[in-house]
TIRO-2110 file (N, C-alpha, C; in Angstrom, 1 decimal):
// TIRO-2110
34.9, -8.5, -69.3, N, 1, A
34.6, -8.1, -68.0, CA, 1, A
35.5, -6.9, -67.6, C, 1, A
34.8, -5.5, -66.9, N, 2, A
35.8, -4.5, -66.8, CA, 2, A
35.8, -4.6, -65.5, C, 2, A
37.1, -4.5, -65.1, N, 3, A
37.7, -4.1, -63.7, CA, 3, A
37.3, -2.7, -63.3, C, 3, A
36.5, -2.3, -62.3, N, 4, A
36.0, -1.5, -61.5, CA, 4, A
37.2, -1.1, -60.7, C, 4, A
37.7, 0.3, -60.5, N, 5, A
38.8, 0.9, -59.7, CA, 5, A
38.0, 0.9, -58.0, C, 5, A
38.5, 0.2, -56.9, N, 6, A
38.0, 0.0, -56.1, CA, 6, A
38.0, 1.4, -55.4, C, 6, A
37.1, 2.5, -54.7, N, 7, A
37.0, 3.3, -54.3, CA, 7, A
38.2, 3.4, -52.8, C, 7, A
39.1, 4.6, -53.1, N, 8, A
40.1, 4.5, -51.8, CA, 8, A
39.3, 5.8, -50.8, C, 8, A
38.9, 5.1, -49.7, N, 9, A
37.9, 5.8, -48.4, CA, 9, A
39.0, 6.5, -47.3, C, 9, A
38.7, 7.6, -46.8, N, 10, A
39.7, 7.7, -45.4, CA, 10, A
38.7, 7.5, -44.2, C, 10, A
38.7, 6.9, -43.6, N, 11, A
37.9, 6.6, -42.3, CA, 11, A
38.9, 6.9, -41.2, C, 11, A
38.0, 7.5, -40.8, N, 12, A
38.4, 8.4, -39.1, CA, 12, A
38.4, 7.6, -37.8, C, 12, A
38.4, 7.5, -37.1, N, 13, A
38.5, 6.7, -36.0, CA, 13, A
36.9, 6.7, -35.1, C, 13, A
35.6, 7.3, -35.6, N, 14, A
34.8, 7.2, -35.3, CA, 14, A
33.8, 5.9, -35.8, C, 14, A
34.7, 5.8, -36.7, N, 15, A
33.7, 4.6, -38.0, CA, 15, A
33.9, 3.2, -37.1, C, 15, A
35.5, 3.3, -36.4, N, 16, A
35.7, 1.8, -36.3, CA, 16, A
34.8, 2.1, -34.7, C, 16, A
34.5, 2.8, -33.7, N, 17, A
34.1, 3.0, -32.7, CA, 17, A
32.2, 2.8, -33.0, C, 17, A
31.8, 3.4, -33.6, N, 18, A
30.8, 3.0, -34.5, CA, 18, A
29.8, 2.0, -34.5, C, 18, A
31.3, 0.9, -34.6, N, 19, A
30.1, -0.4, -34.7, CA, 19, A
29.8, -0.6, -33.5, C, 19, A
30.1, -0.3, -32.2, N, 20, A
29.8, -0.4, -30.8, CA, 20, A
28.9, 0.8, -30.5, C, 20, A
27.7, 1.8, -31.4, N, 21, A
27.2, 2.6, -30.6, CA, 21, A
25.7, 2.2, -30.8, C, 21, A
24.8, 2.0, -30.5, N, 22, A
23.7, 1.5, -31.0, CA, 22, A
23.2, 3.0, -32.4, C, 22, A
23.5, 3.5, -31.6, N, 23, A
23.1, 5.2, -33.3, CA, 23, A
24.0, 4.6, -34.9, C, 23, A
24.5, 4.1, -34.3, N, 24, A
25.5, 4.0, -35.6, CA, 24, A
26.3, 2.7, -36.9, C, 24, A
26.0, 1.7, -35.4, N, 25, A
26.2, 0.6, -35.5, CA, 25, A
26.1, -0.3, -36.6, C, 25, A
24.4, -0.4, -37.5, N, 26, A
24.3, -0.4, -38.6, CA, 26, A
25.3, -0.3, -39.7, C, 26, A
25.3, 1.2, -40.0, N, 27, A
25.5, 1.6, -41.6, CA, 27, A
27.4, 1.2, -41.1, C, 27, A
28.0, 1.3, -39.8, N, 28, A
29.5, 1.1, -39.8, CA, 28, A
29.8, -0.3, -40.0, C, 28, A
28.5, -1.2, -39.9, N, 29, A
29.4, -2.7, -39.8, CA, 29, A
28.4, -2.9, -41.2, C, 29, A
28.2, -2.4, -42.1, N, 30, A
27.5, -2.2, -43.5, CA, 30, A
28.8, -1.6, -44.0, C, 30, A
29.3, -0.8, -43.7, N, 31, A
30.4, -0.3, -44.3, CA, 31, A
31.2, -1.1, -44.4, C, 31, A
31.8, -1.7, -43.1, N, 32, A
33.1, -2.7, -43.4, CA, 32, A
32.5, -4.1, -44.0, C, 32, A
31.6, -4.4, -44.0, N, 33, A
31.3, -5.4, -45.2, CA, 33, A
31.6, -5.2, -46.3, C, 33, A
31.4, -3.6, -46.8, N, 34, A
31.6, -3.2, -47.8, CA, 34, A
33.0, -3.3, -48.4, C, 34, A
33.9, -2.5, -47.4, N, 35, A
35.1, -3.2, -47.5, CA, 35, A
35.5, -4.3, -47.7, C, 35, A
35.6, -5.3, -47.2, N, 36, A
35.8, -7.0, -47.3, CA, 36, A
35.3, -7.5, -48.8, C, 36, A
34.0, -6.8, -49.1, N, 37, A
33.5, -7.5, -50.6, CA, 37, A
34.7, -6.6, -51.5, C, 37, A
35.3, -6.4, -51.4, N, 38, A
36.2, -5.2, -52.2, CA, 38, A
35.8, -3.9, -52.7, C, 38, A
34.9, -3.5, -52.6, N, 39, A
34.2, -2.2, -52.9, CA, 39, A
35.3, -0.9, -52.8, C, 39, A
35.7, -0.9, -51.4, N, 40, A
36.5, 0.7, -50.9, CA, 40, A
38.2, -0.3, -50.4, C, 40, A
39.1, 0.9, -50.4, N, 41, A
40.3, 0.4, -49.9, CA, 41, A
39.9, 1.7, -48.7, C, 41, A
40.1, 0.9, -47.2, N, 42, A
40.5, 2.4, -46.4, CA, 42, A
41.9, 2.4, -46.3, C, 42, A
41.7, 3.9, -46.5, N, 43, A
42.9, 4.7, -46.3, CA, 43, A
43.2, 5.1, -44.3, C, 43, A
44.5, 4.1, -44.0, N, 44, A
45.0, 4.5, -42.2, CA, 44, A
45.8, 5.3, -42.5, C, 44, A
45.7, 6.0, -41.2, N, 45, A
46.8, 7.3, -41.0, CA, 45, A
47.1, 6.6, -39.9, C, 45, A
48.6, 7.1, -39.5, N, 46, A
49.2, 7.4, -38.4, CA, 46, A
48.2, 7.7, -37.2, C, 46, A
47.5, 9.0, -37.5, N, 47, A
46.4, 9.4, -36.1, CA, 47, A
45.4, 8.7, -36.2, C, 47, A
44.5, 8.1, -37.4, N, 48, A
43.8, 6.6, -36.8, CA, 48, A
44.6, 5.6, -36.1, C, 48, A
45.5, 5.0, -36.2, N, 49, A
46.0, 4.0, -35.9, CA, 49, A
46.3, 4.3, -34.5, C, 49, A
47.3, 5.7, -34.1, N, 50, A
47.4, 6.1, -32.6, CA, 50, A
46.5, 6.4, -31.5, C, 50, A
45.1, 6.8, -32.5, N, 51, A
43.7, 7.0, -31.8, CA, 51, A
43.3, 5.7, -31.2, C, 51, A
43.2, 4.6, -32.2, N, 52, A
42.9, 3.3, -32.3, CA, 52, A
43.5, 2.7, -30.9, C, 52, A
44.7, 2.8, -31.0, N, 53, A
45.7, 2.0, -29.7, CA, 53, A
45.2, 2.8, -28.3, C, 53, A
44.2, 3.9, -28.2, N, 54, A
43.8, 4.3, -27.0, CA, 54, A
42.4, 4.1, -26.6, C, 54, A
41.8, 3.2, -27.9, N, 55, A
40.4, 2.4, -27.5, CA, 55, A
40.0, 1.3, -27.4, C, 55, A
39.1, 0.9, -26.7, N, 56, A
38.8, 0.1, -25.9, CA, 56, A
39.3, -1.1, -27.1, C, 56, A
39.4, -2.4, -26.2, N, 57, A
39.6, -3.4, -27.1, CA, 57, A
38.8, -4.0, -28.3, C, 57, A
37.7, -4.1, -28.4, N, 58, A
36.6, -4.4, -28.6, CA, 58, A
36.5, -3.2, -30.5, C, 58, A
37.3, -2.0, -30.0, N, 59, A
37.6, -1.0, -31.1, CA, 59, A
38.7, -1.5, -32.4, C, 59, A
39.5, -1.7, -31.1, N, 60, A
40.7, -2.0, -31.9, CA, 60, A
40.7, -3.5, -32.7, C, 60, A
40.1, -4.0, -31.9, N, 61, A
39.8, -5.2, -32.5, CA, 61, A
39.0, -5.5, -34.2, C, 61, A
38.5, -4.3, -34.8, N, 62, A
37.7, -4.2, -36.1, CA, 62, A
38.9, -4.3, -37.2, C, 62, A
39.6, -4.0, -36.5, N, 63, A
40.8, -3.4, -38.0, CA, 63, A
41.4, -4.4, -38.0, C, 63, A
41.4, -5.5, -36.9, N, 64, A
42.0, -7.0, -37.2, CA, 64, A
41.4, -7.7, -38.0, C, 64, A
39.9, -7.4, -38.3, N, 65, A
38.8, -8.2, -39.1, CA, 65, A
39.4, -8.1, -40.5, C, 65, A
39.6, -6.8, -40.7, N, 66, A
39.6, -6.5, -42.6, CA, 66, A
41.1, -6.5, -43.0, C, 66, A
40.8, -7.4, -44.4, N, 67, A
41.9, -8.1, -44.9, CA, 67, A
42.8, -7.1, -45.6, C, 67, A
44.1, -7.1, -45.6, N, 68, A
45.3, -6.6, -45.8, CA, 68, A
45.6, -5.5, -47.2, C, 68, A
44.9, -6.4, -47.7, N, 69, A
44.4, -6.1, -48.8, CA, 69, A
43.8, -5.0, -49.8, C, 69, A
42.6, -4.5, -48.6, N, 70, A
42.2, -3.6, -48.6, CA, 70, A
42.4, -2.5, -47.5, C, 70, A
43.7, -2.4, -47.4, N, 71, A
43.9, -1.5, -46.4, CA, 71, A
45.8, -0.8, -46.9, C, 71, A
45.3, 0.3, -46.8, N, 72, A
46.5, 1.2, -47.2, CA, 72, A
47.0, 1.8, -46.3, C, 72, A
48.1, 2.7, -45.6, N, 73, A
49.2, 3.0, -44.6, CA, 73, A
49.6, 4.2, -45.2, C, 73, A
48.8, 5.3, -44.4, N, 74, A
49.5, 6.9, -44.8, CA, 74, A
50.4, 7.0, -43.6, C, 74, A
51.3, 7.4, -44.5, N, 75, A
52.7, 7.5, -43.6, CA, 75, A
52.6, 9.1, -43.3, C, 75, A
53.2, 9.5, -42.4, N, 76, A
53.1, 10.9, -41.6, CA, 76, A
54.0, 12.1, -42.4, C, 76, A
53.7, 13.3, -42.8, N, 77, A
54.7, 13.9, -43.5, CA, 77, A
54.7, 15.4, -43.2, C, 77, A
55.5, 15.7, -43.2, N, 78, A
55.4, 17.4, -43.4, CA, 78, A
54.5, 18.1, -44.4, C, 78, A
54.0, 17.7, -45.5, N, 79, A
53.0, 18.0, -45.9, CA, 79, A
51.9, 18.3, -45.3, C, 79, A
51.7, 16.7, -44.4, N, 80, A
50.4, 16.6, -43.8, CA, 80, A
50.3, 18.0, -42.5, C, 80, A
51.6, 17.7, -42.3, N, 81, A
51.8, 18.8, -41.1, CA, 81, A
50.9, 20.0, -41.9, C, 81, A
51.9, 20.5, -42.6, N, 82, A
51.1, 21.9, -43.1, CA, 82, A
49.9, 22.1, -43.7, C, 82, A
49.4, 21.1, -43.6, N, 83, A
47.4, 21.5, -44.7, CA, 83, A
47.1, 21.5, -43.1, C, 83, A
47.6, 20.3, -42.0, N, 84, A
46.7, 20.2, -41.1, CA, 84, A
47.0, 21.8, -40.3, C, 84, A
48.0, 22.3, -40.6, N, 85, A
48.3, 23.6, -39.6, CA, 85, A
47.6, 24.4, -40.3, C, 85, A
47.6, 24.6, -41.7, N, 86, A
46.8, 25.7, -42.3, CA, 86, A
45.2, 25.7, -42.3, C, 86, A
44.8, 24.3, -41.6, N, 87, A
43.2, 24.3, -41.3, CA, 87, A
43.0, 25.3, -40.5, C, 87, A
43.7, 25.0, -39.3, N, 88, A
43.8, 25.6, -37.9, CA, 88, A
44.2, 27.2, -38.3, C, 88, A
44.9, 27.5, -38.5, N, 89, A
45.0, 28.8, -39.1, CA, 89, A
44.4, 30.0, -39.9, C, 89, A
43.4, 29.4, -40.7, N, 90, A
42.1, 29.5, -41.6, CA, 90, A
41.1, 29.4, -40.6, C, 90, A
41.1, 28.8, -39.6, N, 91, A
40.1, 29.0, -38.2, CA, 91, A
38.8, 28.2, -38.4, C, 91, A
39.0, 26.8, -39.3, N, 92, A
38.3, 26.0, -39.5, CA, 92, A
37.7, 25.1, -38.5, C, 92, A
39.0, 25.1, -37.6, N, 93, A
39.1, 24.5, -36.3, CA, 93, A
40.2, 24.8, -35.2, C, 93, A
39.2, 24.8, -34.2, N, 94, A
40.7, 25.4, -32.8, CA, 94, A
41.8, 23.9, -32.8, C, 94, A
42.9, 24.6, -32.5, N, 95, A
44.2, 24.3, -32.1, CA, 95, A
43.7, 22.7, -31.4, C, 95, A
42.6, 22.8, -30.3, N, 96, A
42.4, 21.5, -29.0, CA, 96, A
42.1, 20.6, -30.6, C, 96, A
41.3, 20.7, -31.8, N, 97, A
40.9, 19.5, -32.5, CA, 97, A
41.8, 19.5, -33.9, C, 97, A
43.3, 19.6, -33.4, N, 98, A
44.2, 19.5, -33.7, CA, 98, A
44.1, 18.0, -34.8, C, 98, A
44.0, 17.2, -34.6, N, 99, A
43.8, 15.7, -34.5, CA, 99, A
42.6, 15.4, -35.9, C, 99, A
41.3, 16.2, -35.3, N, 100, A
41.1, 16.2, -36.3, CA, 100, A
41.0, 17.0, -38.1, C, 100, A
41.8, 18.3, -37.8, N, 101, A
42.2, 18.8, -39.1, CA, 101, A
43.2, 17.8, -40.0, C, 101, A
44.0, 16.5, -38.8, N, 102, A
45.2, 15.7, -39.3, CA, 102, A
44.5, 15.1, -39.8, C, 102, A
43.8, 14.6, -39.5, N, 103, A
42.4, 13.2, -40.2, CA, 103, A
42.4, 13.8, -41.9, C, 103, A
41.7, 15.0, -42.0, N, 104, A
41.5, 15.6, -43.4, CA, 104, A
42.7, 16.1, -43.9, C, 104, A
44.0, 16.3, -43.8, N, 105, A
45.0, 16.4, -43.9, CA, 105, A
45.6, 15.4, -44.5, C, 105, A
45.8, 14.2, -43.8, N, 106, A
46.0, 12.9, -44.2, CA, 106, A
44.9, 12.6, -45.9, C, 106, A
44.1, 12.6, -45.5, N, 107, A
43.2, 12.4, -46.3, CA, 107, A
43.6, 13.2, -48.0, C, 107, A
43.5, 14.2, -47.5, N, 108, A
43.5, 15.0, -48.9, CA, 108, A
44.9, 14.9, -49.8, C, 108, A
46.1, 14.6, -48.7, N, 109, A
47.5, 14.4, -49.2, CA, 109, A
47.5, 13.6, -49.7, C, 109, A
46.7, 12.1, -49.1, N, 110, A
47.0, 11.0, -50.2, CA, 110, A
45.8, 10.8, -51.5, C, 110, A
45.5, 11.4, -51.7, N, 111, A
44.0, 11.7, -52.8, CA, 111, A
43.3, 10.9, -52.9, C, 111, A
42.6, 10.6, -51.3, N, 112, A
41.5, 9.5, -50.9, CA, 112, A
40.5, 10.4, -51.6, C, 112, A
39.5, 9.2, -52.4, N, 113, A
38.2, 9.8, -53.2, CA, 113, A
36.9, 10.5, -51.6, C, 113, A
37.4, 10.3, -50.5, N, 114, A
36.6, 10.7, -49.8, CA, 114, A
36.7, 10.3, -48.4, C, 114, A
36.3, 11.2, -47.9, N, 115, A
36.2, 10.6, -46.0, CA, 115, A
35.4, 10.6, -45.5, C, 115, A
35.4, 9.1, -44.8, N, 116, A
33.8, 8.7, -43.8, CA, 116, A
34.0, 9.1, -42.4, C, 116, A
33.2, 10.2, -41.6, N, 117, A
33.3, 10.1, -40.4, CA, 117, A
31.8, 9.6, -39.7, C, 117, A
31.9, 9.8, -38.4, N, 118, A
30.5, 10.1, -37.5, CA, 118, A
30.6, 11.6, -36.8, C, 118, A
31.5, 12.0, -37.1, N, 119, A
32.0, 13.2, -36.0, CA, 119, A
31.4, 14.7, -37.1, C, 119, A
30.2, 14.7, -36.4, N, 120, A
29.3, 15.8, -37.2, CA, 120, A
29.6, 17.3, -36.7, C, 120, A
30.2, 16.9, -35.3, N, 121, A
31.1, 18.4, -35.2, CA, 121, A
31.7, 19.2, -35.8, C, 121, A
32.8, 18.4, -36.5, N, 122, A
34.4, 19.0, -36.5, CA, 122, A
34.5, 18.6, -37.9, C, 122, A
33.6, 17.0, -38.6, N, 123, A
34.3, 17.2, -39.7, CA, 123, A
33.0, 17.2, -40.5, C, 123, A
31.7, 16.0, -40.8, N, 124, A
30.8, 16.2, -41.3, CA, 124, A
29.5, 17.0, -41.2, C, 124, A
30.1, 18.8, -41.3, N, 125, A
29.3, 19.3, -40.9, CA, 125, A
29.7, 20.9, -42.3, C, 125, A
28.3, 21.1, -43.2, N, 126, A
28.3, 21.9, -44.0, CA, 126, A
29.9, 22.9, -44.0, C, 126, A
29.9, 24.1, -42.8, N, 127, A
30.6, 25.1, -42.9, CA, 127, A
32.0, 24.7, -42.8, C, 127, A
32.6, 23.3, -42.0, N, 128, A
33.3, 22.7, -41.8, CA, 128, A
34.6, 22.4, -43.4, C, 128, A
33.0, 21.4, -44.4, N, 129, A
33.6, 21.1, -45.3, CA, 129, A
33.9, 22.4, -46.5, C, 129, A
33.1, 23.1, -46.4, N, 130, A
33.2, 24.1, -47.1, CA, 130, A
34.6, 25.0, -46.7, C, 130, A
35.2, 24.8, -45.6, N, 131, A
36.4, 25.5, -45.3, CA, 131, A
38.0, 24.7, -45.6, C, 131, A
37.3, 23.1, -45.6, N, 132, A
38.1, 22.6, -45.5, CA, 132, A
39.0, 22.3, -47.1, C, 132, A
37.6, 22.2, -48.1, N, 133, A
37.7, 22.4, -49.3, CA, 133, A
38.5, 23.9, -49.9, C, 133, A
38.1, 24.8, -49.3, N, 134, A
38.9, 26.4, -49.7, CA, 134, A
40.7, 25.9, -49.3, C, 134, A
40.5, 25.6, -48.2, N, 135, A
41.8, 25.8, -47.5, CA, 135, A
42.6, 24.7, -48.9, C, 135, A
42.2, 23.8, -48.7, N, 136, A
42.8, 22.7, -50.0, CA, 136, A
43.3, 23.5, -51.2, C, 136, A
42.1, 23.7, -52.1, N, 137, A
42.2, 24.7, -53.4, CA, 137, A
43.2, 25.8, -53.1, C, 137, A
43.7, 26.6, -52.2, N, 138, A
44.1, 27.7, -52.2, CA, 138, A
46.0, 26.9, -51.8, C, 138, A
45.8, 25.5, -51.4, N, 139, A
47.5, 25.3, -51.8, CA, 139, A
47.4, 24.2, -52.6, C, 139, A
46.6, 24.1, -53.6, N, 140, A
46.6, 23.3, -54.7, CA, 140, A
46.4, 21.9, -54.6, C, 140, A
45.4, 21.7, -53.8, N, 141, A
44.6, 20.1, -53.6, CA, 141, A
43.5, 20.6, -53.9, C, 141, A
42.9, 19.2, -54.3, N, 142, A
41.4, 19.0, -54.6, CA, 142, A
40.7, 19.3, -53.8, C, 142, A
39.8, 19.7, -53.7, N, 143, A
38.1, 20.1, -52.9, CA, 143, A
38.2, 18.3, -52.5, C, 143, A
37.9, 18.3, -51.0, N, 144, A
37.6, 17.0, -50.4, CA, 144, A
35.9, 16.8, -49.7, C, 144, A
35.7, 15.4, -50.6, N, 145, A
34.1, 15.0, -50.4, CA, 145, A
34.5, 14.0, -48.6, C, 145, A
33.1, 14.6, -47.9, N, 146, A
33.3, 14.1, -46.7, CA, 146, A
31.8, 13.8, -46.4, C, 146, A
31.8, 12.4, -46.0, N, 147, A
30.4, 11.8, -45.9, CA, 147, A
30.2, 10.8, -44.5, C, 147, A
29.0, 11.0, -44.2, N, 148, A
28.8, 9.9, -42.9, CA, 148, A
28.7, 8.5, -44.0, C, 148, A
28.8, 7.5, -42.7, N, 149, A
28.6, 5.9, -43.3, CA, 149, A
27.3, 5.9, -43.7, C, 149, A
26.5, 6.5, -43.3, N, 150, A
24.9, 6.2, -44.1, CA, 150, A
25.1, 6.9, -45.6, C, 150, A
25.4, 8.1, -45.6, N, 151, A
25.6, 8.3, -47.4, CA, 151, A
26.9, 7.6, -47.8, C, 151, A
27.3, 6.6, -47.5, N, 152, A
27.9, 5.7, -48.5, CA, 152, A
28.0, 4.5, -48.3, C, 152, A
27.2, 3.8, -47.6, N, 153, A
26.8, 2.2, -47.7, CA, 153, A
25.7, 2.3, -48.5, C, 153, A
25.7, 1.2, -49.3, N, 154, A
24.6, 0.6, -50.2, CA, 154, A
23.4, 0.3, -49.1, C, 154, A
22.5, 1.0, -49.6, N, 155, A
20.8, 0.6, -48.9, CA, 155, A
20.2, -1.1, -49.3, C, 155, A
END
């Protein structure tokens, strides 16, 4: 029997808000099933976690569900600081979505295979990832895959 390397996800704080939107709700509480059967480890940041503590209870309440196990703790670093300032700088994104350049920041520093958002604005959106990917390569990180929860829950 071969041991499958469990896929490590960065999920953004829209995923866990998610299961409370009727648009979304599905593929997010498909996701975290996903998680629980062992499939993905999500990867927390700091700025999920601080996002988390300023949503509603009912939000915060998801990440109490999934077991310990599969859950990993990005610690904050100067690193992160500077991919997340060099987004912003590269003009991927204004200074106000600060927060979210940290999300893919976090992400790329710890070499999550990928990040799940809903936020088709700022992160899951063509010109977005294509800048976010340059900015990476050009200080020597991987090109980062970034996907909603419907392209990566099992149908």
């Amino acid at each position: 029997m071969t041991n499958k390397r469990k896929l490590r996800i960065y999920l953004d704080t829209s995923v866990f808000g998610g299961c409370f939107d009727v648009e979304f709700e599905v593929e997010s509480k498909m996701l975290f099933a996903e998680v629980e059967k062992g499939k993905f480890v999500i990867l927390l940041s700091e700025t999920t976690l601080r996002e988390l503590n300023n949503a509603p209870l009912r939000v915060q309440d998801v990440i109490k569900n999934i077991s310990r196990e599969n859950i990993e703790i990005i610690e904050h670093s100067k690193e992160i600081v500077f991919l997340r300032d060099a987004y912003i700088q590269a003009g991927i994104l204004a200074k106000k979505h600060l927060a979210d350049a940290e999300h893919i920041a976090c992400a790329t520093t710890s070499n999550a295979d990928f990040v799940v958002s809903w936020n088709f604005k700022h992160i899951v959106h063509y010109d977005k990832i294509a800048g976010f990917q340059a900015v990476n390569i050009l200080n020597g990180y991987k090109p980062i895959n970034i996907f909603s929860p419907k392209e990566v829950v099992s149908s």
